[in-house]
C-alpha positions as CSV (number, residue, x, y, z in Angstrom):
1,X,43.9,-100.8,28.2
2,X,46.8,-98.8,29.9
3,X,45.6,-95.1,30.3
4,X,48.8,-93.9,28.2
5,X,47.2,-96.0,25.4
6,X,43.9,-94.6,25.1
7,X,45.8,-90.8,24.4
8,X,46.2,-90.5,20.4
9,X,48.0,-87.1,19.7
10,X,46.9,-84.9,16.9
11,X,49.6,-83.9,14.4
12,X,47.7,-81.0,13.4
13,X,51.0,-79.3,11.8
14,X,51.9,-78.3,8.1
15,X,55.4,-79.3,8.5
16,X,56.8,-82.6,8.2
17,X,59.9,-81.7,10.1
18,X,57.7,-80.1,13.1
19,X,55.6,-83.7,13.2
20,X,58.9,-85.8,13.6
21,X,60.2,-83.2,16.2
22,X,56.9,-83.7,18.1
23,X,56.8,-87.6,17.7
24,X,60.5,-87.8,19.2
25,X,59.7,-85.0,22.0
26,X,56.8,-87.4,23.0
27,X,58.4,-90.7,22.2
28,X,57.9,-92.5,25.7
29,X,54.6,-90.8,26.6
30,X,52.6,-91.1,23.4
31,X,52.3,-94.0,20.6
32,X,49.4,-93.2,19.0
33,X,49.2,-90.1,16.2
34,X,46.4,-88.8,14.3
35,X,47.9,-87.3,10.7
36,X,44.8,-85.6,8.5
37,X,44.9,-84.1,5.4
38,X,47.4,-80.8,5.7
39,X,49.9,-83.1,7.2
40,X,49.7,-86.0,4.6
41,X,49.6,-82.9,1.7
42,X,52.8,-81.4,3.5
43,X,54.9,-84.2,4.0
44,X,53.6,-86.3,0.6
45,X,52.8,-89.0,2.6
46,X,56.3,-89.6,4.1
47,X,54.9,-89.1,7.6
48,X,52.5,-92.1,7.6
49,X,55.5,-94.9,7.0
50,X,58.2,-93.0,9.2
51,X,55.4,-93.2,12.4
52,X,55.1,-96.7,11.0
53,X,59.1,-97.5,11.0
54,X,59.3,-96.0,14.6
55,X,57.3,-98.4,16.5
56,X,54.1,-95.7,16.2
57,X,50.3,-96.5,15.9
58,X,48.4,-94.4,12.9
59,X,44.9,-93.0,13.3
60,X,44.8,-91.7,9.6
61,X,42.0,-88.8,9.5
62,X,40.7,-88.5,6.3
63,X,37.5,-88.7,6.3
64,X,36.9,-90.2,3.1
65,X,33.7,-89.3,1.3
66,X,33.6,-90.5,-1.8
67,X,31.5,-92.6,-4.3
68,X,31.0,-96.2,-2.7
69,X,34.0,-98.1,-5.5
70,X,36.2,-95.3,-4.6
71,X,36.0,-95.3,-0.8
72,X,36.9,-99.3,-1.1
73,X,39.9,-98.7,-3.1
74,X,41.5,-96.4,-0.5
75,X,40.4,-98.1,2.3
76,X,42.4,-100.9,1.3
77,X,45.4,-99.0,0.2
78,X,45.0,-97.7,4.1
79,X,44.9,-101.6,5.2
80,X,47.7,-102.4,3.2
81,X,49.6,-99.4,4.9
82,X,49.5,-101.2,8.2
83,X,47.5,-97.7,9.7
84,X,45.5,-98.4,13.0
85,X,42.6,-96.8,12.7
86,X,40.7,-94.3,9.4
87,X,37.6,-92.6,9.2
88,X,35.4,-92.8,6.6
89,X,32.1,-90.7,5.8
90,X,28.8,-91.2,4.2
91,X,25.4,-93.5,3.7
92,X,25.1,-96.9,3.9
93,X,26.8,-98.1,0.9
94,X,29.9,-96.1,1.3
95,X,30.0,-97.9,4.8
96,X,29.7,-101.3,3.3
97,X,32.3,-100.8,0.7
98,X,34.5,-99.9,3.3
99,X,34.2,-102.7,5.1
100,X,35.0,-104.3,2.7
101,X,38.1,-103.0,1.9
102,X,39.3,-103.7,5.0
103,X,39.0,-107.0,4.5
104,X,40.5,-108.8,7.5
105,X,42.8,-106.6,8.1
106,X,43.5,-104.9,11.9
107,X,42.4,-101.6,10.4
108,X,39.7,-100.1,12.8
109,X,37.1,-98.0,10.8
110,X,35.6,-95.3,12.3
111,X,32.3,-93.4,11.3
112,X,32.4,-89.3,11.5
113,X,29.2,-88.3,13.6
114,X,29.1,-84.8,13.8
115,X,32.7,-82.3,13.9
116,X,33.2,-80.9,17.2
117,X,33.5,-77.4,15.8
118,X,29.5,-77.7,14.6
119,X,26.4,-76.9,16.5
120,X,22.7,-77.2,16.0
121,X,22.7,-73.7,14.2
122,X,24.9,-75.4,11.9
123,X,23.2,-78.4,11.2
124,X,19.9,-76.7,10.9
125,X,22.3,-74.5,8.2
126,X,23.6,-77.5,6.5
127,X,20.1,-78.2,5.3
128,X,19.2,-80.9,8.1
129,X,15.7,-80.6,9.8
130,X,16.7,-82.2,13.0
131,X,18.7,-81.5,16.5
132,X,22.3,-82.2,16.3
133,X,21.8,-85.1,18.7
134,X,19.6,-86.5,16.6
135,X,22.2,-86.5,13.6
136,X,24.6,-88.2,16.3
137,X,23.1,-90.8,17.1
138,X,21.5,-92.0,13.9
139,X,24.9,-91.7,12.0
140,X,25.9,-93.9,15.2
141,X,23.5,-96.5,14.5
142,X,24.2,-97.1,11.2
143,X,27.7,-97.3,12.1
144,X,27.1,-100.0,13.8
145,X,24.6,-101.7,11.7
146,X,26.9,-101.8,8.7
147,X,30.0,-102.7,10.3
148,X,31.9,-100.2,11.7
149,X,34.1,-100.3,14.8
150,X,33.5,-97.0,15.8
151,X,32.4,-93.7,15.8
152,X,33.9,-89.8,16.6
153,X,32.1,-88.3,18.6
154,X,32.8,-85.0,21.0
155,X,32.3,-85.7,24.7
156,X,28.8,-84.2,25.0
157,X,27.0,-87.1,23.3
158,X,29.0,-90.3,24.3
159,X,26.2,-90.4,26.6
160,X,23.5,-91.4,24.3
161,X,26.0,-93.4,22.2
162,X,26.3,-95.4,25.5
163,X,22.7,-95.6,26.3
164,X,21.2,-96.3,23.0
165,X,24.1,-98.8,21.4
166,X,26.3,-99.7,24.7
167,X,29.6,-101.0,23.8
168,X,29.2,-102.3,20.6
169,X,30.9,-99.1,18.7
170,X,34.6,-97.4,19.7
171,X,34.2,-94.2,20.8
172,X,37.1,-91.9,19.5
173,X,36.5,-88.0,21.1
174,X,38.6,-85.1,19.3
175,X,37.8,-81.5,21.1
176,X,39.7,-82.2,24.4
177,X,40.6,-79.6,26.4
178,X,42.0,-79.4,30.1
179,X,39.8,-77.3,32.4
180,X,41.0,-73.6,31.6
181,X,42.6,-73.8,28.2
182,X,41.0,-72.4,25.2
183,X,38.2,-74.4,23.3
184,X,39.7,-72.5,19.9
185,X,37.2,-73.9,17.1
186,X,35.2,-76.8,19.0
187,X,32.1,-75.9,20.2
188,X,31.3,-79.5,22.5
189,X,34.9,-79.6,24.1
190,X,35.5,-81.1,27.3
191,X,37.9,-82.4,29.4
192,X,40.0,-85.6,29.5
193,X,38.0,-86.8,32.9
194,X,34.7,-85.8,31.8
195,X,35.5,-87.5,28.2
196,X,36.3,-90.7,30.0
197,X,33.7,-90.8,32.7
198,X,31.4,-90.3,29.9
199,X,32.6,-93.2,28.5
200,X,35.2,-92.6,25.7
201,X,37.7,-95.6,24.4
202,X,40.1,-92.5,23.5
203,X,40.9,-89.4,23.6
204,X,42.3,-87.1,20.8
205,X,44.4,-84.3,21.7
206,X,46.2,-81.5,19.6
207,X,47.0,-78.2,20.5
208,X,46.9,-78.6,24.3
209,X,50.0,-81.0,24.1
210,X,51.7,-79.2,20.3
211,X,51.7,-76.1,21.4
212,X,52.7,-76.6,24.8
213,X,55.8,-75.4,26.0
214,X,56.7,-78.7,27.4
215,X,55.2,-81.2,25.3
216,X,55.5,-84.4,26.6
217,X,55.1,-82.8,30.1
218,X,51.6,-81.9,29.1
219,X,50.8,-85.5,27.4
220,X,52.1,-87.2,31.2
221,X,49.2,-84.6,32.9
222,X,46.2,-86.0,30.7
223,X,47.3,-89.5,30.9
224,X,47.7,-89.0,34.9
225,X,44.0,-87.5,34.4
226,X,42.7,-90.4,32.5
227,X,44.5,-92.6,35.0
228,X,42.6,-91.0,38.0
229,X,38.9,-91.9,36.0
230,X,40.5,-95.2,35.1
């Protein structure tokens, strides 16, 4: 895999006219977007097939959590979309059901572990009696005992993803930030060379590349960083 193809740019933007300005500022540089729930509310999901239309992959962020029937149903309305990659949410059944609507479609699921903006104080808050890298890495094993093809999961356990399951699961890191720039709301960020020496498949970047003043400028530095590990 190129380095330019592991960098999936977050469209974390409540317009639909400030996504398609982004997408053509970057077209070149990145091919891979991540729309999540403000965006597809905003733009009524026009965003989804205009990426689609020019030549873009789709990492739909929605996290669905949901009653297992349900979480089939959209998962195969994702498929049928032609989107690249969707996380889902939940116990073992949801996962199944998931699977299952995929079908045989190219549709990459992808298990949440734990949000980057959590800690341990807010697991142990959320009602769960256990460290947060415990949480990780059993929602990463049943990931990968039910069928998933990957998990996110912030840069500071990709380790223990590694160790304890190897390559068998995708790892997809949101949280990245270059050395120096504000973490804003993640707690476990890190940087693009530290993600990929760790071992991450890709890399999910927002703000660091939106907000710059020079977008696709920004996007060429991390994939020259990525390129350096690579």
């Amino acid at each position: 895999m190129e380095p330019r193809e592991r960098l999936i740019c977050a469209l974390d933007v409540d317009q639909v006219d400030k996504a398609k300005e982004l997408v053509t500022k970057l077209d070149g540089v990145v091919d891979f977007f991540k729309v999540g729930v403000v965006l597809q509310l905003s733009s009524g999901s026009e965003i989804i097939p205009w990426l689609l239309k020019q030549g873009k992959k789709v990492f739909l962020d929605m996290k669905y959590f949901d009653i297992p029937e349900t979480v089939e149903k959209v998962v195969a309305l994702a498929a049928k979309l032609g989107v690249s990659f969707l996380t889902i949410h939940g116990n073992a059944q949801i996962i199944r059901q998931a699977v299952k609507g995929r079908g045989n479609t190219d549709l990459k699921l992808l298990a949440v572990t734990v949000l980057t903006s959590l800690d341990t104080t807010d697991i142990l808050d959320l009602g769960f009696p256990c460290s947060l890298e415990e949480m990780v890495l059993y929602r990463a094993k049943k990931a990968a005992a039910y069928g998933c093809d990957g998990v996110v999961a912030s840069g500071f356990e990709i380790d223990l993803i590694r160790e304890t399951i190897g390559k068998k699961l995708l790892v997809v890191t949101p949280g990245i930030r270059p050395a120096g720039e504000s973490l804003d709301k993640h707690k476990r960020a890190v940087t693009p060379k530290e993600a990929i020496l760790k071992g991450a498949d890709y890399l999910v970047v927002g703000r660091p590349i939106t907000a710059a003043p020079e977008p696709y400028a920004a996007a060429q530095k991390i994939i020259e960083e990525i390129a350096l590990v690579d």
